[in-house]
N, C-alpha and C positions, 0 to 999 in steps of 0.2 A: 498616602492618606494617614492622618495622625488619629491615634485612637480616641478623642473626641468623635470626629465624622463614620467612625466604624461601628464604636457604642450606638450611634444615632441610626446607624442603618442596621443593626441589630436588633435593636427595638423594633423597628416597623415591622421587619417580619414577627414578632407577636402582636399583631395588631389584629385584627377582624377580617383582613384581609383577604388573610393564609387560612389553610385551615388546620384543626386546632391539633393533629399528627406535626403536624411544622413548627407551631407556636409551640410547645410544648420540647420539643427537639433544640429549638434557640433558647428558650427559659433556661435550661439544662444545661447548654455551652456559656450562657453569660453568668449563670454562679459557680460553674467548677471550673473551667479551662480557658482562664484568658489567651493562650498561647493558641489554641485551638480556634475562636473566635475570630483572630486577626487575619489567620490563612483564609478561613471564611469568607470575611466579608472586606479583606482589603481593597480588593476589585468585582471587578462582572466580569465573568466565565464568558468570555466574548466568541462571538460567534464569527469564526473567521473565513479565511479564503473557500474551503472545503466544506465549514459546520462547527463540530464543538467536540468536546473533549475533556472531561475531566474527574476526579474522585465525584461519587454519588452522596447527597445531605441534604440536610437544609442550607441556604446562604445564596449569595449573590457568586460568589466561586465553586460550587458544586453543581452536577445535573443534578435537576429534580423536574415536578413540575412544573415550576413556574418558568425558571431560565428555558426550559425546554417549549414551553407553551407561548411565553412570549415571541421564542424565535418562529415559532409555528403560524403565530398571529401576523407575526411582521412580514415572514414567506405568503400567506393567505393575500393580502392588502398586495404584494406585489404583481401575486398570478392574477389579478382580478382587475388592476389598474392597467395592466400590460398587454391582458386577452380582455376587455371589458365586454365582447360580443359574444365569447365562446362558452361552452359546457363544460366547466373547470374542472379537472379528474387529476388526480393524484394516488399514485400506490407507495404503499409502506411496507415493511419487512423487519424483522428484527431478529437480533443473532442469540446466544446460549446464556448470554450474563443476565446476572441477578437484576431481576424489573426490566428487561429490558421489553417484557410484553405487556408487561404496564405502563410502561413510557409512551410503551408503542400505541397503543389504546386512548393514551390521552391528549398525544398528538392526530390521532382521528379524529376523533372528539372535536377538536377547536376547528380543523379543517373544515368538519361536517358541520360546523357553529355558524362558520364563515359560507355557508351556500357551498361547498367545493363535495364532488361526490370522491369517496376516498374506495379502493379496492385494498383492503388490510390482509396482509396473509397471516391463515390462521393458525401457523404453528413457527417454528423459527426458520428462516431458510438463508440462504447465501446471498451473501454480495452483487455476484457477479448475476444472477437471477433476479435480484431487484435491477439492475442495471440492465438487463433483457426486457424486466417487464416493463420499463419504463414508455421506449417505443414498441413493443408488441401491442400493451395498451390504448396507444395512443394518449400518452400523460403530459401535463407541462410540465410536470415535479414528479421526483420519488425521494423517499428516505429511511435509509436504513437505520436502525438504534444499534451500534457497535464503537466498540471501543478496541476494535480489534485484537491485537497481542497484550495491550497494555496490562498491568496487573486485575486480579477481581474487582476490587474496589471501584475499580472507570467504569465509566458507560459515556457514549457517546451520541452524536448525531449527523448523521451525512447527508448532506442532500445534492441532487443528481436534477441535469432540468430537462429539456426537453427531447436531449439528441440522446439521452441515454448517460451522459458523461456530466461528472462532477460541475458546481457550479465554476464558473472561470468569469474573465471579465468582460464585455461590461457589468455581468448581471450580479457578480459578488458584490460588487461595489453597492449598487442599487439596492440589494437586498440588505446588505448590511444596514445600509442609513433607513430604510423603512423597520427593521427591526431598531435601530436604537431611538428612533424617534418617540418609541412608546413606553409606558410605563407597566409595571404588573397590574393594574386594573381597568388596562385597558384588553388583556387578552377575554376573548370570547369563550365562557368553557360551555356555555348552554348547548349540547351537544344534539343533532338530527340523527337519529338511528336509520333512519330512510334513505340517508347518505353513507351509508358504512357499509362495504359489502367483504363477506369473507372469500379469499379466493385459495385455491390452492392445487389441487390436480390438474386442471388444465392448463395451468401455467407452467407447473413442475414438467409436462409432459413436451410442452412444447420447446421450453429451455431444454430440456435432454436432448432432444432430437435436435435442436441447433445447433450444438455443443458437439455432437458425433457428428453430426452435418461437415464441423469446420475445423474437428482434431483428427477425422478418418483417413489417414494416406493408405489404406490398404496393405498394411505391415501383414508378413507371413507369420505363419509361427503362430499366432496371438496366445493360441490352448497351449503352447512350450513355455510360456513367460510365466516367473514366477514371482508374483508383486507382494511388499506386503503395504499395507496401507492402514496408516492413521488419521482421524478426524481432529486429536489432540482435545476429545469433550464438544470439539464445535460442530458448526451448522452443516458440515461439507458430506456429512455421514446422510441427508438428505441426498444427494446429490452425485457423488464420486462412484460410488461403487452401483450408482444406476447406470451412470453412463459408461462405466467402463463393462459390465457386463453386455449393454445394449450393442455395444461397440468388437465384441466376439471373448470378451478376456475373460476366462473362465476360471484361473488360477489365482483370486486372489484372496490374502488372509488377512481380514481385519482384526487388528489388535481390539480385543472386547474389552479390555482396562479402562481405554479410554472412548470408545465410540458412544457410548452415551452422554449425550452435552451434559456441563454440567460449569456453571459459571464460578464452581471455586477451585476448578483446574486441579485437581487434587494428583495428581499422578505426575505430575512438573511444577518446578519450578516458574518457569513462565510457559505460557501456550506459543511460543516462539519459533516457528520451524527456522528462522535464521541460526536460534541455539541448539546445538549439540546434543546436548542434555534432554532436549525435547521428544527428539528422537532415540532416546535411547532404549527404550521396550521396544520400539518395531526394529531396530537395528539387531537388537541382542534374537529375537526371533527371525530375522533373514538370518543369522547365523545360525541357527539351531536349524533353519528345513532348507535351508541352501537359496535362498530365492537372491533374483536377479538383480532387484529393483527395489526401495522402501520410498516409499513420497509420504510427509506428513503436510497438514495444512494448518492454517491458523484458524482463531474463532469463527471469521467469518468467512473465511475459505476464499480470499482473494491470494495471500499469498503462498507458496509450496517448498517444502524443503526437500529434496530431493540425493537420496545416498546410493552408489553403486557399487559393483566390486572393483577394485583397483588393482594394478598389473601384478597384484602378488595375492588376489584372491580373498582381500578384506573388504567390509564394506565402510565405503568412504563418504564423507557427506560433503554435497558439491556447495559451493557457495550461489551467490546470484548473478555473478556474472558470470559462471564457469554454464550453468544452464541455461541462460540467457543466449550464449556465443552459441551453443548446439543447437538449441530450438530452431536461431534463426538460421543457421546454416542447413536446418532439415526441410523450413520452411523455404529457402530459396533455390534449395536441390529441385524440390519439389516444382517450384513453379517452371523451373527453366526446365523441367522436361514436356511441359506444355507449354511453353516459350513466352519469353519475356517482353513486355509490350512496349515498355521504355516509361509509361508511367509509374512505375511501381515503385514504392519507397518501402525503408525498415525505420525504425524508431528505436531515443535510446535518450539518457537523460544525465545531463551537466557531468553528475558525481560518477556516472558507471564508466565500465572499462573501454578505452579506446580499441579495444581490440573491434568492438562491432564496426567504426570508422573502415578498419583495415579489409570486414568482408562484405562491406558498401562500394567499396572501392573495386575488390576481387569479381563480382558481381554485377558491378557498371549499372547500381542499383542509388539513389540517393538514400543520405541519412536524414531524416529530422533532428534532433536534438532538442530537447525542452529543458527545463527546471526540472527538480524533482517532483515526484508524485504524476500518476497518471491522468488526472483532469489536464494537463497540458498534451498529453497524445491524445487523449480522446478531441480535443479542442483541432490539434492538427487533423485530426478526420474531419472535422467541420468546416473548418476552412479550407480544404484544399479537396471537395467533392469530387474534383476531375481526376484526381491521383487514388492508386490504389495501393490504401495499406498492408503490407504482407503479414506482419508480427514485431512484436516489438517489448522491450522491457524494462527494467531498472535494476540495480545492483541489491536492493531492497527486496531480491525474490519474488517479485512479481512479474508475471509475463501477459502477452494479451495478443489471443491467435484470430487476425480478420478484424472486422469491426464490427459484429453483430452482439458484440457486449463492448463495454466503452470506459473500463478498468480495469485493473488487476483480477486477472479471472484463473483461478487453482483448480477449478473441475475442466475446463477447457486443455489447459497446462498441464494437469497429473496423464488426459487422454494422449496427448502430445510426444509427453515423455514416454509414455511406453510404447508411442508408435515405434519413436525413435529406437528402443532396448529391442524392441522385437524385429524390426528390420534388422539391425546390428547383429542381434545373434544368429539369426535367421542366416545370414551371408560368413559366418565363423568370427564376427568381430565382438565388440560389446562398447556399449555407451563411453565407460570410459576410455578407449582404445582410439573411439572416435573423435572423446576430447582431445586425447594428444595427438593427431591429425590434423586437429584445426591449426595445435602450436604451432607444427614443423610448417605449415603452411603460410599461418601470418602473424606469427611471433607466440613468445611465450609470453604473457600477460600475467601478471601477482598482482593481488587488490588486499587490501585490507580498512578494516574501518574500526575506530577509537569512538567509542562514545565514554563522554564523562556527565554523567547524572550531578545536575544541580538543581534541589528543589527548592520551593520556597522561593519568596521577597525577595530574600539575600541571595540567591540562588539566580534567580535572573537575572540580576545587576553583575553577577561574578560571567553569567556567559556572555552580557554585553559589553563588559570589559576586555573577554581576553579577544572580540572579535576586532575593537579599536586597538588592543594591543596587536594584533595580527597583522593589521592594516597599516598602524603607524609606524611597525617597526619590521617591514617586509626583510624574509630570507633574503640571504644574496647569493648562495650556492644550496644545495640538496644532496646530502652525502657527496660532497665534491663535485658534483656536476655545477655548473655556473647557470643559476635564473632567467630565463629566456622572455617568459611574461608574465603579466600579474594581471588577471580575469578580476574585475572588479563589479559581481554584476548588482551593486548597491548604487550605482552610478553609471551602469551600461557601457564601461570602456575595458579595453582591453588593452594594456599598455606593454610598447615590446622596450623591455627592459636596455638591452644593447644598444639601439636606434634612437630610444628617445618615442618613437612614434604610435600616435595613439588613434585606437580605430573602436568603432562605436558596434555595440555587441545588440544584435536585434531580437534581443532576448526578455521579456517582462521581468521589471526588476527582485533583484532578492537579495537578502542579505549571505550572500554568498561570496566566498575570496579563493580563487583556484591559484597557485604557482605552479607554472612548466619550467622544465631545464633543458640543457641541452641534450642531454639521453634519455630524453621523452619521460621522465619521470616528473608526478603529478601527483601537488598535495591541495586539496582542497578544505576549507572550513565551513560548516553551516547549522548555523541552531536549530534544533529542530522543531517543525511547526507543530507536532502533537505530544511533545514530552518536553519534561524539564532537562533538556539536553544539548551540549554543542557536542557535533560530530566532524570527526578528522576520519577525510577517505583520500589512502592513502593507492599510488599505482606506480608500478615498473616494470618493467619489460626488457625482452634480448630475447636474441636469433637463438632459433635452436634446431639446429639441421639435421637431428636423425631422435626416433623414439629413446634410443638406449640412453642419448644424453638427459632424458627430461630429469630421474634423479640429481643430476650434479648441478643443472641448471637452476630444477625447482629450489635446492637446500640454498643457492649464491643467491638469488631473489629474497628466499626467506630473510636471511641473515641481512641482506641490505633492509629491506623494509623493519626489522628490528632495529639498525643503525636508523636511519629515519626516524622514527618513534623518540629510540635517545634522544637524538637532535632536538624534535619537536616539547619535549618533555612534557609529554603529556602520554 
């Protein structure tokens, strides 16, 4: 867009339009910060597969009201054209960031404008609890206002439709061209108060007891476990330490630095449980009282980061495939002692680690496998009613125990884990003891993952470059192993590099490019759909037949996956 047509759509938003908080915010960007204006209004903050995502302002590229009110408008016109007989109801939720209960409020509002009765909760609550209330309610739609991990600045929008689980397709598609078909004066903000209902204890009540319901395996021990847990400022301090006390766990120490939400993250760097750093108060305090276990979660408490003690007595913070592989090996101990029915499956996604293939396999259990992000496992509970989902994850630190939430769910997952820590010790083992059991059993598995931040105009065009250069100019070995196939799912084939022979991958497309070799080593590319990001997830693997060898094994792993890296340079 040249800055002729940006100036022009700069303008308009001081028009009569907007109101005069907005116009006055744009006055302001078109006389001091040309540079600033451009990022603004180069585009529309599009509302994608999931929802939306972005820095909070005025513009056509930031959440505010209007981007957020039109997609609200456009979701309205679909629930209404699609149920034209039924009593449209919709619930909202919103997480710890700045307005994000003002967002929340004024996506009611247009709902309520629109005839649609809305169930708004009235204070911040979790993810995984909008996705509960979604069918507890009996709702077509829910939407949460998060921005998850992203920096302060973001605020988001996610909407969730009838099964509980993110929007997917047909109905993204649908929804999309109904929202882009309108204009900003065409959203309805005349709001009906008689359609707004607040909700909150009963819901809270019933999600907790779902949650114990579907994390309880009856671990010993519980009052022996010694947890520390952080909310990281977010919504899960609602949540977590409800259900783990309901759940018998009476030892546990919230870090109070951070258990008060607070949307400018002041006590981290990012709200990250993937990062280190995030947990580094409730780490440095399981070291000061000896405790077992530290789980931190994100703002809105879908995904969990999870640290234990490691065979020399430190505590170590696991990644997401490392908690991912236990989860589900607790979850399928568990079912095959009340016996396995033959339709049961686990879940697991493109970029995560092949090791859950390996105990699908051990298990005599099928795998799913989706795209990244959980709307496509919740999507496989939809389609495949007959089957029953045991648990399942992503490499992303997200887990998801049963199907009675239909995302990435941290208060479900924090119960989970310490079932797991407290049977383990309970029996003289420990969580991480039982990681390296799963090794010796079906391989030692290393993952790593490369993101490089490219923001901005110029920043897009550099990730859509290096994905054609990725493509156009495929590896031909991986640290010395020789190329086996080249996963193309922008194009749905999977081509075996040696043979020549190409087979059609029954996968909904994405712009994603995986390389295997011949010693199972696995590098995949993919932009990421909610930041200005390409990410390199990197995986390797080898036998390791007894615990003593896991040191010598893990460092050869390390050290290859830093050669890889070289390689890749990136």
């Amino acid at each position: 867009m040249d800055k002729k047509q940006i100036n022009k759509r700069a303008e308009y938003w001081t028009s009569s339009v907007f109101d005069e908080e907005t116009r006055n915010e744009v006055k302001n960007i078109i006389e001091t910060d040309p540079t600033e204006l451009v990022d603004r209004f180069y585009k529309n903050l599009e509302f994608g597969t999931g929802g939306m995502r972005g820095i909070m302002g005025a513009g056509t590229n930031r959440v505010n009201k209007y981007t957020l009110g039109k997609s609200t408008q456009g979701l309205s016109n679909y629930i209404k054209s699609t149920y034209p007989d039924d009593e449209w109801k919709v619930v909202i939720a919103y997480d710890c960031r700045h307005n994000s209960d003002t967002l929340a409020r004024t996506v009611a509002e247009v709902f309520s404008a629109n005839g649609i009765y809305v169930y708004l909760f009235s204070e911040l609550r979790t993810t995984p609890e909008l996705s509960f209330a979604v069918r507890h309610l009996g709702c077509h739609a829910g939407i949460v206002l998060t921005a998850s991990h992203n920096p302060p600045e973001y605020n988001g929008y996610k909407a969730y439709w009838t099964d509980g689980g993110q929007i997917v397709p047909p109905q993204d598609g649908e929804i999309i061209a109904s929202i882009n078909s309108l204009s900003i004066e065409d959203i309805n903000f005349n709001y009906d108060e008689k359609l707004i209902e607040l909700i909150d204890k009963e819901l809270d009540d019933a999600f907790i007891s779902a949650s114990v319901t579907n994390g309880d395996f009856e671990a010993k021990n519980r009052d022996k476990l010694k947890i520390v847990f952080t909310s990281l400022h977010g919504t899960s301090i609602t949540a977590v330490p409800q259900v783990l006390s309901k759940a018998g766990y009476t030892d546990v120490t919230i870090i109070a630095e951070q258990a008060k939400p607070d949307g400018d993250f002041p006590t981290v760097k990012s709200p990250n449980p993937e990062e280190p750093e995030a947990l580094k108060l409730a780490i440095k305090k399981a070291e000061e009282i000896g405790a077992d276990i530290v789980i931190g979660t994100d703002p809105d408490s879908d995904r969990l980061g999870i640290a234990v003690r490691n065979t020399k007595g430190k505590m170590q913070l696991l990644n997401g495939n490392q908690a991912m592989v236990l989860m589900t090996k607790f979850l399928l101990d568990n079912r095959t002692k009340v016996g396995l029915k033959g339709n049961e499956y686990i879940a697991s996604t493109i970029v995560s680690t092949p090791m859950m293939q390996r105990l699908a396999e051990a298990y005599k259990v099928e795998i799913k496998t989706s795209l990244t992000g959980f709307k496509w496992i919740a999507k496989m509970i939809k389609d495949y009613p007959e089957l029953d989902f045991i648990g399942g994850g992503e490499e992303s630190f997200g887990f998801m125990v049963g199907d009675f939430v239909r995302d990435k769910d941290a208060v479900t997952s924090t119960l989970l884990a310490c079932e797991i820590a407290a049977n383990a010790k309970s029996s003289g083992s420990s969580f991480y003891q039982e990681l390296l059991a799963c090794y010796t059993q079906y391989g030692l598995y290393k993952e790593r993952l490369v993101s490089l931040v490219k923001k901005g105009a110029s920043g897009a065009q550099d990730i859509k470059q290096m994905m054609v250069d990725f493509k156009e100019n495929p590896l031909e070995t991986i640290d010395g192993s020789i190329l086996v196939t080249i996963d193309d799912y922008n194009t749905s084939t999977s081509k075996n590099v040696i043979t020549g022979e190409i087979r059609d991958i029954d996968i909904p497309k994405s712009n994603v490019l995986i390389y295997t070799t011949e010693d199972g080593s696995k590098v995949a590319a993919r932009p990421s759909g909610t930041e200005p990001k390409i990410k390199f997830y990197i995986s390797v693997n080898d036998a390791l037949n007894d615990v003593s060898n896991f040191e010598n094994k893990n460092g050869e792993l390390q050290n290859k996956l830093d050669r890889i890296v070289s390689e890749l340079g990136v």
